[in-house]
N, C-alpha and C positions, 0 to 999 in steps of 0.2 A: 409210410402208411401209419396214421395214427386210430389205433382200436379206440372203437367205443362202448360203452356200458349196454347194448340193445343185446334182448331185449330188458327192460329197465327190470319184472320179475326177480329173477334171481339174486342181481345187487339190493333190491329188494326186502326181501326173504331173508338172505344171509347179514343185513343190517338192522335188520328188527331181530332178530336173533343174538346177535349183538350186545343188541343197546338191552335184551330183556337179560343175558348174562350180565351185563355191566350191574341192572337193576338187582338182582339178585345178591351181588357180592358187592353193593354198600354195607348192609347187614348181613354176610356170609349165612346163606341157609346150611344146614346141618353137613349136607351133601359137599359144597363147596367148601365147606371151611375144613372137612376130614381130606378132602383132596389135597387143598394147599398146603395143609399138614403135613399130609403125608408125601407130599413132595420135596417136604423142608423147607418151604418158602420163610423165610421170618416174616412175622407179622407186619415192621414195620414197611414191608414193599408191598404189599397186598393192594395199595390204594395207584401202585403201578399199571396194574393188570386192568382195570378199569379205566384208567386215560388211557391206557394204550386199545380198548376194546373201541368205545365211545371217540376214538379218533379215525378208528375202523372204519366204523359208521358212515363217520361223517367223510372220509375218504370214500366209500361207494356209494353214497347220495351225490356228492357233489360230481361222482364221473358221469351221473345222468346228464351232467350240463358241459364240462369241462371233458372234453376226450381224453383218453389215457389216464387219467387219475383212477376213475372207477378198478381199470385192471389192476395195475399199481396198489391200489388200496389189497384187492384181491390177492394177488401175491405176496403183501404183507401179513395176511389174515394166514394165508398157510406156512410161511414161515413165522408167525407166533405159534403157532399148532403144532410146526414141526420141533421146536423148541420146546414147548409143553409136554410131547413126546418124549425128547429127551432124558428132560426131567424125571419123568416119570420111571425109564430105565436106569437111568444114575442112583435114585433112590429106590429103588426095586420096590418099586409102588405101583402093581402090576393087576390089580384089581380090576371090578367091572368100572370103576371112574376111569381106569386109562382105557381102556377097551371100548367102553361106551360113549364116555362122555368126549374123551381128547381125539382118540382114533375116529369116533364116527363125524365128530366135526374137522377134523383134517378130512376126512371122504367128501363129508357136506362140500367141503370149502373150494378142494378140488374140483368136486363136483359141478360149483358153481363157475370156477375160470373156465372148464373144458366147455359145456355149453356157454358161454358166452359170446367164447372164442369160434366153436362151429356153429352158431346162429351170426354171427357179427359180417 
């Protein structure tokens, strides 16, 4: 049985959200760059987290057409989250940026495969 991306919404949603983090942290706003900070990232990887977001993307655009990629993309998206979580406890960077920003998009994200999954 190979899953597909339906209904299209949520891959959606969670790819424009995406691509508007990626947009964000070309020029790290104030927000995003105290987080990466504070998570210890060196600056010279930062330009990482944005290929890897914007491949995101384009991984759950393209499952609208190609089955199983959309999930796959999906399940890449919260293990980059679940890792960003990490992060965040390793460096006891435990603010409302982990709480709000990493925890409530790991929720989002899951949020997104579970209904996919009992819509699909």
């Amino acid at each position: 049985m190979i899953l597909e991306s339906s209904p299209a919404w949520p891959s959606l949603l969670l790819a424009a959200i995406l691509l508007g983090d990626a947009a964000l942290s070309l020029k790290p706003v104030p927000f995003i760059e105290a987080c990466l900070s504070g998570v210890k990232l060196p600056k010279d990887w930062w330009w990482a987290l944005i290929v890897i977001k914007c491949l995101a993307a384009v991984g759950l655009i393209a499952g609208l057409w190609f089955p199983g990629i959309g999930i796959t993309a999906m399940i890449g998206v919260i293990a980059y989250f679940c890792a960003a979580a990490a992060a965040h406890v390793r460096a006891h960077f435990l603010g409302s940026a982990f709480w709000i920003n990493c925890l409530g998009m790991l929720a989002f994200s899951i949020g997104v495969l579970i209904l996919t999954l009992a819509l699909n």
